[in-house]
KOLBA-534339 format. One record per atom (N, C-alpha, C): residue in three letters; x, y, z. Coordinates in steps of 0.001 Angstrom, whole numbers, plus 500000, padded with zeros to 6 digits. Example, Ala and Ser with C-alpha at 12.3 -4.5 7.8 and 13.67 -1.06 7.14 Angstrom:
ALA513190494310507800
ALA512300495500507800
ALA513200496700507800
SER512850497750507080
SER513670498940507140
SER512900500030507870
This chain:
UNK856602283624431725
UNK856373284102433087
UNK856441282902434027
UNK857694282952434955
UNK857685281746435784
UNK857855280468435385
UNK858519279436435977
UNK858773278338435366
UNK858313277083435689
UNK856839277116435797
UNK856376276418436432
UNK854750275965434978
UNK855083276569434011
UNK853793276282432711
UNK853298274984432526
UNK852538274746432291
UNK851913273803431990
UNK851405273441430447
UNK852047272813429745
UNK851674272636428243
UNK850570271437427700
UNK849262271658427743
UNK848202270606427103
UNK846930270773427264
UNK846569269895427504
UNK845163269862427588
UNK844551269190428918
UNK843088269925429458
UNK842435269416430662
UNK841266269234430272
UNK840321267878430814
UNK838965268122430705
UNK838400267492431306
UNK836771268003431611
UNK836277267345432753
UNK836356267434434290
UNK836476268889434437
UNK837511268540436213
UNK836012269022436947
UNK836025268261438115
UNK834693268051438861
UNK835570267773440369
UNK834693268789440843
UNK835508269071442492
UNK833952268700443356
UNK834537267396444276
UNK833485267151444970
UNK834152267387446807
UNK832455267751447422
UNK833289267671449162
UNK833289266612449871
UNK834465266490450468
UNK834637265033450967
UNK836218264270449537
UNK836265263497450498
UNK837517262707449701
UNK836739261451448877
UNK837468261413448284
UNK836824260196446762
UNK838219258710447244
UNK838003257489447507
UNK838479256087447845
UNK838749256009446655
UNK839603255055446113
UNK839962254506445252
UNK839214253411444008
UNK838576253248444518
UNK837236252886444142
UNK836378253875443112
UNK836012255055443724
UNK835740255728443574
UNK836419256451442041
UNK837604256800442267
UNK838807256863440758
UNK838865256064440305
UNK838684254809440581
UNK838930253882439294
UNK837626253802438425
UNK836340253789439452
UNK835021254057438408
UNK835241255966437339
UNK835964256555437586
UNK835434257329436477
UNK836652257897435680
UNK838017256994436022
UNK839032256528435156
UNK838121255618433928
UNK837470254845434448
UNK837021253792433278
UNK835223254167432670
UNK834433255471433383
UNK833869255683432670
UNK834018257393432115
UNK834072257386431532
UNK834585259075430977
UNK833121259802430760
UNK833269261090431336
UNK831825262001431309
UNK831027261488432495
UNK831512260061433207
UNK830315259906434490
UNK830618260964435502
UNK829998261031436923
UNK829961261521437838
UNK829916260992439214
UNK830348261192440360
UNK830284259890441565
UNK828739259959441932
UNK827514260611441111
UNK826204260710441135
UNK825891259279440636
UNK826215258341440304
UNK826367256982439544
UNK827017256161439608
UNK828295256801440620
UNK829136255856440899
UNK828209254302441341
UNK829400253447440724
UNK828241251743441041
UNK829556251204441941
UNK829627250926443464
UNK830575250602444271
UNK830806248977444358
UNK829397248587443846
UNK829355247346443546
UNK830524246493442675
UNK830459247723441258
UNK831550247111440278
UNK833165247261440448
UNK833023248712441212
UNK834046249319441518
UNK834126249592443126
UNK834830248199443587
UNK834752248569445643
UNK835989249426445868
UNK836081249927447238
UNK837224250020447825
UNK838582249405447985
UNK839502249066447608
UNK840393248090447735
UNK841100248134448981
UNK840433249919449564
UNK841063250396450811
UNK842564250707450853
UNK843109251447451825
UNK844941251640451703
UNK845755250911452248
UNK847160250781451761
UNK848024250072452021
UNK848302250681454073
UNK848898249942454327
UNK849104250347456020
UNK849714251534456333
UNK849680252274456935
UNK850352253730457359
UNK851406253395458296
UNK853086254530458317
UNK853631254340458954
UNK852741253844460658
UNK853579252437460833
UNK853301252549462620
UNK851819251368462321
UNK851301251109461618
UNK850546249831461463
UNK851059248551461766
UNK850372247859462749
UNK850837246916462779
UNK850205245620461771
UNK851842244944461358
UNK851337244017460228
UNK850529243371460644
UNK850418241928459372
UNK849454240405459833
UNK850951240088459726
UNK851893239883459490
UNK852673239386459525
UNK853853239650460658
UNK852746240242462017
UNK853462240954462761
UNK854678240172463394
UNK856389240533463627
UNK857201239357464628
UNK858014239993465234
UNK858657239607466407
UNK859724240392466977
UNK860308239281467402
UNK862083240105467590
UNK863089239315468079
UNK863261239790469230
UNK864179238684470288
UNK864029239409471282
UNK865520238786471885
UNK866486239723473058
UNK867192239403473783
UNK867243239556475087
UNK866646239077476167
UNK866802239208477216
UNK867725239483477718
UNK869373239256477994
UNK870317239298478380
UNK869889239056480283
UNK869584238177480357
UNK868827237383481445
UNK870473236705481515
UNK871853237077482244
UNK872669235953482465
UNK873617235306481500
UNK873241235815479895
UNK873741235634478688
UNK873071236556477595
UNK873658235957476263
UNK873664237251475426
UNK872639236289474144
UNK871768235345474745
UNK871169234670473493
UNK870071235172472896
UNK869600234849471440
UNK868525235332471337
UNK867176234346471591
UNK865883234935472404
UNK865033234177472761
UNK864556233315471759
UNK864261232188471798
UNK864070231345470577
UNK864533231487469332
UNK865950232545469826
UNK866084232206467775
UNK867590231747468156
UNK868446231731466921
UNK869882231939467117
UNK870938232788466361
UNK870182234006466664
UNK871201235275466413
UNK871650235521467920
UNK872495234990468355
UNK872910235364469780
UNK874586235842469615
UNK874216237166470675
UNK875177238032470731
UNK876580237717471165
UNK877461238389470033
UNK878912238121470270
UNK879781239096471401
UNK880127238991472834
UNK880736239657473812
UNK882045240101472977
UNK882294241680473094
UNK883534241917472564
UNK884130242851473618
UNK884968242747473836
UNK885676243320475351
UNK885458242521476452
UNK885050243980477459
UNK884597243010478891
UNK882599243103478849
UNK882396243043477890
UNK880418243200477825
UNK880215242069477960
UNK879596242167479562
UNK878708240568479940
UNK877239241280480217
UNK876686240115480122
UNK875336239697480637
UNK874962239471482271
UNK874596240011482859
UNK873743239906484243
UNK872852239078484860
UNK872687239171485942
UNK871378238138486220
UNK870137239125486852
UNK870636240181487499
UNK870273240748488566
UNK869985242152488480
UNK870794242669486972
UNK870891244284487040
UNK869840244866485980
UNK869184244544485769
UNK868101244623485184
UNK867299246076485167
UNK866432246728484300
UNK865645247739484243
UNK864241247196484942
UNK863597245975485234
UNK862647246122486184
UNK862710244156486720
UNK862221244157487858
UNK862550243211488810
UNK862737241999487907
UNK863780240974488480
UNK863996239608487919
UNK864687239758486337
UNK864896241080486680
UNK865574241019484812
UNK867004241157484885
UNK867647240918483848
UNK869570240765483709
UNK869445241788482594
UNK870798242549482819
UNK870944243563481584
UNK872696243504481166
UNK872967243841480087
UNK874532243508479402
UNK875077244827479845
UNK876111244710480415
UNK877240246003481066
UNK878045246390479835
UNK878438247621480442
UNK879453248119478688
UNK880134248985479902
UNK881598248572479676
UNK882763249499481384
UNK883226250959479883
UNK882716250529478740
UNK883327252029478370
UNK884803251952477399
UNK885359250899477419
UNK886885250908477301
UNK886531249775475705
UNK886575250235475122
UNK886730248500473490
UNK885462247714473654
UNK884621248016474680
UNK883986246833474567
UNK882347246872473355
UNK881530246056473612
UNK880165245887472540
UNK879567244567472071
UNK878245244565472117
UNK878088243185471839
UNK877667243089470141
UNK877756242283469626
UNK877593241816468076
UNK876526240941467951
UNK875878241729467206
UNK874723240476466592
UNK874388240773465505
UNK874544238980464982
UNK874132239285463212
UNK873320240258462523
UNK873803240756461374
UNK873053241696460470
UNK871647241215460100
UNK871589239406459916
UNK870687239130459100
UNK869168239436460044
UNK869478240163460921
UNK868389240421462451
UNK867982241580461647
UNK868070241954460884
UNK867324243162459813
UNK867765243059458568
UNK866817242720458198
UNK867244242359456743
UNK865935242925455704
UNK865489244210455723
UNK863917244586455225
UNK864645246154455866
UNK863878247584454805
UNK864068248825455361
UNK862669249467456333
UNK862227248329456690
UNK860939248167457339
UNK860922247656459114
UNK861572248289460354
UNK861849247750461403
UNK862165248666462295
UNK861988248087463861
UNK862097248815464700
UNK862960248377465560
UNK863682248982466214
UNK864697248638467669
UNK864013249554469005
UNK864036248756470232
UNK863403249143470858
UNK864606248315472027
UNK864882249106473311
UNK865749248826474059
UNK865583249524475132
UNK865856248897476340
UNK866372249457477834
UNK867887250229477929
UNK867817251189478218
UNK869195251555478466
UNK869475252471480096
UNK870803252355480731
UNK870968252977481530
UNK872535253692481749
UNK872374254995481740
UNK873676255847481623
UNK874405255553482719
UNK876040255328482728
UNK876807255717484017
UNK877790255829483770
UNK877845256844483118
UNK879152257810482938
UNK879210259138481932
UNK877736259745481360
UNK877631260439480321
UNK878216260977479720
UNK879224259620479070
UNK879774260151478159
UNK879411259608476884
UNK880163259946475255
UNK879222260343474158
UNK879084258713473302
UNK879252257926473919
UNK879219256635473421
UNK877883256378471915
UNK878346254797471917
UNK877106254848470501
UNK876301253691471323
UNK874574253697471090
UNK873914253153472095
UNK874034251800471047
UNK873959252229469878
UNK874210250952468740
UNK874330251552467674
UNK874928250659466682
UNK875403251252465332
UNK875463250087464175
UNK875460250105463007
UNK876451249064461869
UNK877197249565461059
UNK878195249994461838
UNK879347250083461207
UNK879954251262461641
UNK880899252436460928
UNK881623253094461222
UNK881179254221461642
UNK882045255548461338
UNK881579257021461192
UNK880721257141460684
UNK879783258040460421
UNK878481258400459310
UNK878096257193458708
UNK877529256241460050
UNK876725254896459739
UNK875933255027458829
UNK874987253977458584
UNK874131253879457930
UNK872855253597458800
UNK873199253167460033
UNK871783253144461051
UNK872779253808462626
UNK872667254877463326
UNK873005254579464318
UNK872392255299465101
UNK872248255542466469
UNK871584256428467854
UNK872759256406468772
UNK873153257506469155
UNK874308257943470177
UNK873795258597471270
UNK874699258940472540
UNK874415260093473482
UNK875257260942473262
UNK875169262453473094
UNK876100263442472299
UNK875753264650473833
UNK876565264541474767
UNK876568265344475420
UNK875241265430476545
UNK874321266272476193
UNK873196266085476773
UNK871901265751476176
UNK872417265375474834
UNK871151265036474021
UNK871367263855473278
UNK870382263324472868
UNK870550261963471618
UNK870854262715470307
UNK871631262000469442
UNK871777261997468620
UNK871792260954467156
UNK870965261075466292
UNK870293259720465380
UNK871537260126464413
UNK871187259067463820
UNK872198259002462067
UNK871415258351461330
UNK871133258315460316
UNK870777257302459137
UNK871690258130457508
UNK871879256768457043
UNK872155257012455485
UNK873581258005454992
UNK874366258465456253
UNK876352258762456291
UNK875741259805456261
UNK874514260789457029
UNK874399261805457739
UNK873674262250458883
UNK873572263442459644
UNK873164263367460882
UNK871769264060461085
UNK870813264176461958
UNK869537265172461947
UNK869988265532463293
UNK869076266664463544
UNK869516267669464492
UNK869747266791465906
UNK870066267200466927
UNK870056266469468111
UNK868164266938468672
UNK868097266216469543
UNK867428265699469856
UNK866789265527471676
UNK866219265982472403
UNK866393265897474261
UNK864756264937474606
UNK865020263754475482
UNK863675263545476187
UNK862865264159476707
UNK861450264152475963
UNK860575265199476020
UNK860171265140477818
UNK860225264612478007
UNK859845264270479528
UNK860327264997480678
UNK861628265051480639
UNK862915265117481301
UNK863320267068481126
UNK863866266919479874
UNK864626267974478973
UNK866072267714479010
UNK866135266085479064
UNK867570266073478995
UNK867333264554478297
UNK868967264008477363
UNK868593263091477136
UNK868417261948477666
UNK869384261490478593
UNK868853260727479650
UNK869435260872480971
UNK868600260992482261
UNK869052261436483441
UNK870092260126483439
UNK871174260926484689
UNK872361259949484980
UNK871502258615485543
UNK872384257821485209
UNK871856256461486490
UNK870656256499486589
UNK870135256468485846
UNK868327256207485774
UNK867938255487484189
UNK867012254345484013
UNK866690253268483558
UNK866143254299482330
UNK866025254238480782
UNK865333255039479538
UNK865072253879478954
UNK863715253858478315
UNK862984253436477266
UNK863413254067475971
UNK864156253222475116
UNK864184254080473583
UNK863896252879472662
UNK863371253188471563
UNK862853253264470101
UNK863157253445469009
UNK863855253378468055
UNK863978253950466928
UNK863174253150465971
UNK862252253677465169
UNK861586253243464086
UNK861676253906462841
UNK861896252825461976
UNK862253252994460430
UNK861385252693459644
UNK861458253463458449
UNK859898252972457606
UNK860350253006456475
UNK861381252209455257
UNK861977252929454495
UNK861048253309453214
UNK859611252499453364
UNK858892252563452044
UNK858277254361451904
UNK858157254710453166
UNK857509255532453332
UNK858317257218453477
UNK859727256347453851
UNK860597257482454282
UNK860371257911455591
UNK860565257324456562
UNK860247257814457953
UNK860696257514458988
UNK860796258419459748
UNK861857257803461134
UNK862007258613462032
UNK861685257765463322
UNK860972258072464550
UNK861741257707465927
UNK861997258618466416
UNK862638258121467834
UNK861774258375469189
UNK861087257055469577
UNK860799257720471379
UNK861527257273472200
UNK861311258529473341
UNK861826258258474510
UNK860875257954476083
UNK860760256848476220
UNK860160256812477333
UNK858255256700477009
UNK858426256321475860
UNK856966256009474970
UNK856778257159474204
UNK856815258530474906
UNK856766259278473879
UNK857290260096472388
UNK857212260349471905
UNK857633260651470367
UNK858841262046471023
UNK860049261877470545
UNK861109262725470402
UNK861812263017469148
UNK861565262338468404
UNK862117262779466471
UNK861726262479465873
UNK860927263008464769
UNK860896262473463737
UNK861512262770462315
UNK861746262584461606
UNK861801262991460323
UNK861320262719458897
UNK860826263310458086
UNK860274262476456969
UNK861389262904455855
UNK861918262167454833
UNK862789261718453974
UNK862945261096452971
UNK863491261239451630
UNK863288260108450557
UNK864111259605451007
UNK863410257661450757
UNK864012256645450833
UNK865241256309450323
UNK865581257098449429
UNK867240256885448723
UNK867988258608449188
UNK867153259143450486
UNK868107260633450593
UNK869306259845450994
UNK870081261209450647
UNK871758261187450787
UNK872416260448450154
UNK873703259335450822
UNK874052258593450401
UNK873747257802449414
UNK872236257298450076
UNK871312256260449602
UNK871256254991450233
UNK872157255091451848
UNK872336254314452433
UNK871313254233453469
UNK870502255062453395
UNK869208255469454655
UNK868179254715454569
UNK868062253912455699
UNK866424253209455628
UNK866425252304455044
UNK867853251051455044
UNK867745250376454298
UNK867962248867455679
UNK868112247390455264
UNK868640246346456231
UNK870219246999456439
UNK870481246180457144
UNK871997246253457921
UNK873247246274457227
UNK873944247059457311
UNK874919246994456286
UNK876320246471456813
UNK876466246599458222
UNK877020245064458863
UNK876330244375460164
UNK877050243739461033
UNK876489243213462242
UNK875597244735462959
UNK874569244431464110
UNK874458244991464597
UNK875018245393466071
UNK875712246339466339
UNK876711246691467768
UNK876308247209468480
UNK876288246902469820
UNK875250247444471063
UNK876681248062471767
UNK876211249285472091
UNK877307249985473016
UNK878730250089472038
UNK878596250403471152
UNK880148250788470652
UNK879374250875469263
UNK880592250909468193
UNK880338251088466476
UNK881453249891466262
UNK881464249587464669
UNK882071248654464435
UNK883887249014464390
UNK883738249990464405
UNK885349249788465296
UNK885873250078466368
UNK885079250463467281
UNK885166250421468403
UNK885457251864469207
UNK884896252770468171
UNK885541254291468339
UNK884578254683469176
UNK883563254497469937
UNK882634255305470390
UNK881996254410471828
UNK882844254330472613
UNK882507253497473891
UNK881407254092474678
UNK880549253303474909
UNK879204253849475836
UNK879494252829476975
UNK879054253462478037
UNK879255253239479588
UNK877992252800480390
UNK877297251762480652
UNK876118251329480779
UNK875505250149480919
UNK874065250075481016
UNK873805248618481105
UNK872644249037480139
UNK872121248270479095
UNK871271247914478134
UNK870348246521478590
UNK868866246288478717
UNK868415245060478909
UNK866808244943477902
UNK866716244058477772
UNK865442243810476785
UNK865620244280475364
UNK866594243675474552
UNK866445244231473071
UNK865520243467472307
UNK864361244711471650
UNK863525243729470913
UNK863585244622469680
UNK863286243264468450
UNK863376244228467123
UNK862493243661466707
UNK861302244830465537
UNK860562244240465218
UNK860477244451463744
UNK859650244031463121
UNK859619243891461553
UNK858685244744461052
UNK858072246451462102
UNK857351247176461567
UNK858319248678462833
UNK857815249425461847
UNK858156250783462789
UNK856862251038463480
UNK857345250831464527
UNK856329250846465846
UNK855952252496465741
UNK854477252685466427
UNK853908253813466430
UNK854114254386468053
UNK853453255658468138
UNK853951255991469415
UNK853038254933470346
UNK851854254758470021
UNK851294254029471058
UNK851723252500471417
UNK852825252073470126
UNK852894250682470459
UNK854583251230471165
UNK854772252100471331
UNK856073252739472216
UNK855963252795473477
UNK854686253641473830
UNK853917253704475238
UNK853975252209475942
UNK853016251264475341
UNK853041249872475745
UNK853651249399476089
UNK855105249446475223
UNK856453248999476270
UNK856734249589476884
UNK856877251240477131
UNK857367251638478106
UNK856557251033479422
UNK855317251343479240
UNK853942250817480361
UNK854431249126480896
UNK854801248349479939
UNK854832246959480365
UNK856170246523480341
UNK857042246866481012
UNK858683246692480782
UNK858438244745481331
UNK859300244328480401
UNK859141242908479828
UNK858254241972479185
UNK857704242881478732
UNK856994242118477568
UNK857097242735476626
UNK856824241865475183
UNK856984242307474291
UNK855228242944473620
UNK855206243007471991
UNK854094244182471537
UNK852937242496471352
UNK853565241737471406
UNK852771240350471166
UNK852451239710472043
UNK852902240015472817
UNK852065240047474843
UNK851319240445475670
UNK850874241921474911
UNK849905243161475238
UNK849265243280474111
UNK847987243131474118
UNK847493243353473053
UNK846954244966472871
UNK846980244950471359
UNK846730246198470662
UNK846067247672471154
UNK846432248976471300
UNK845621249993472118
UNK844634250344471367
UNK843080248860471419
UNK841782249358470384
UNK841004249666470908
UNK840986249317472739
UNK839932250400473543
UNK840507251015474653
UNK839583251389475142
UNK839669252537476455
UNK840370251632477631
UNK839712249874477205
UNK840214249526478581
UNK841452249123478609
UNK841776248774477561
UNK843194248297477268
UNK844081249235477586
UNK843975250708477241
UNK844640251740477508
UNK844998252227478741
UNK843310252137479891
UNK843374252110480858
UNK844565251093481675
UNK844464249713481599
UNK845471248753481635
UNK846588249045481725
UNK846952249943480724
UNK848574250012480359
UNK849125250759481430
UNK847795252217481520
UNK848376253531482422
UNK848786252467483626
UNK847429252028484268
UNK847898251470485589
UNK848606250664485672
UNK848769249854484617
UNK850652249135484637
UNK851955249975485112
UNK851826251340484121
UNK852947252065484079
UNK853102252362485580
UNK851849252899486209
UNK851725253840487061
UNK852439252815488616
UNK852268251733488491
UNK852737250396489528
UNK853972250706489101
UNK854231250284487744
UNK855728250444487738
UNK856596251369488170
UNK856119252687488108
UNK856958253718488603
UNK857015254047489945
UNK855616253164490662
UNK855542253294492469
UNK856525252709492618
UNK857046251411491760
UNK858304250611491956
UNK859773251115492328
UNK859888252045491252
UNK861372252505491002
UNK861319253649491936
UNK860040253999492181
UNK860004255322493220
UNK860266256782492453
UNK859342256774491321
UNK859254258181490367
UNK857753258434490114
């Protein structure tokens, strides 16, 4: 009956309320017939859990590109390769005193080394601004049915991981994916230990999906499988029309609140603002955001 039987033996099963720590299982893994009436936490502590998607490490780092006038990377030297006519700015920036990299639409994209992800553990986080909505790739590595990419597909975003696609996608904010000629906050965060992957828009959460780490291909959720390409794919099939400014990548999949933060603090990075652990900090951010948008006049 049904194929789901179970062939052996059980013993001992003791259902308590409340959840049991690890600690907790390992004391009555190693004493047989005890009860957590005896548990000794002393012998047997908590070791506590590994980090949850969106934790930020101790080993927290981000890269960063201003495109302030050029295409370098801030203190490092993965600096971006101009392919077409994609320059760097001084002036056109997503919020005052900032430079952002142009893309006219036609061959062009900037290149930056793969080794800028090299772990299935990372986030991309970027300024972008539409002017011409058409279906360009906002970035990619590599071809058709990438292995990492985020597009604009009409009126909605569209993600890729691993040489297949998840549904499209619209800014929760808006209901579109990004208004014409107006400045978007996007995100994509990857988690490959965990299987997870997250797109916001504008701080808030617009996709997620949960996934085994080897679905599909097996190309999903993994480091870079070539350079990384801003505004095009690696052959150049998918021209996006725009200006991109502030690329930062980091070495954890950012959570929604460390999404918010940047949106709230456009030019700085998650190591500039510290962590959302109270009320006031939070407070902080709103009234950051809230200046910022008296700015742009929204």
């Amino acid at each position: 009956i049904g194929g789901r039987t179970y062939s052996g033996y059980m013993d001992e099963v003791q259902i308590y309320q409340g959840s049991a720590n690890t600690g907790m299982a390992q004391y009555l893994y190693a004493n047989p017939g005890a009860t957590l009436a005896t548990y000794d936490a002393g012998a047997y502590p908590d070791p506590g859990c590994t980090a949850a998607p969106g934790d930020r490490p101790a080993n927290a780092a981000v890269r960063r590109w201003k495109f302030d006038g050029n295409l370098n990377e801030e203190g490092g030297t993965a600096h971006g390769t101009a392919i077409g006519n994609a320059a760097a700015g001084t002036d056109n920036g997503a919020f005052a005193g900032s430079g952002a990299v142009s893309f006219d639409g036609n061959n062009d994209a900037v290149a930056i080394d793969q080794s800028v992800i090299s772990t299935n553990k990372y986030s991309i986080a970027v300024w972008t601004k539409d002017t011409s909505g058409n279906n360009g790739y906002l970035f990619a590595d590599s071809n058709d049915y990438a292995n990492l990419l985020l597009r604009r597909f009409n009126t909605e975003f569209s993600f890729w991981a691993g040489g297949d696609d998840f549904p499209n996608f619209v800014d929760p904010n808006t209901g579109v994916a990004a208004t014409y000629d107006e400045w978007h906050h996007l995100v994509v965060a990857i988690d490959g230990e965990w299987g997870n992957a997250r797109v916001y828009v504008d701080g808030t959460l617009a996709f997620e999906e949960n996934i085994e780490p080897d679905w599909g291909t097996g190309n999903g959720f993994q480091a870079l499988v070539s350079d990384l390409y801003l505004g095009n794919r690696a052959d150049l099939g998918r021209d996006y029309a725009g200006l991109m400014d502030d690329l930062q990548i980091y070495n954890w999949n950012l959570s929604e609140a460390d999404a918010k933060l940047l949106f709230d603090n456009p030019g700085l990075t998650l190591m500039e603002v510290p962590e959302p652990s109270s009320l006031v900090l939070l407070l902080a951010a709103a009234l950051s955001g809230l200046a910022w948008r008296r700015l742009r006049g929204v």
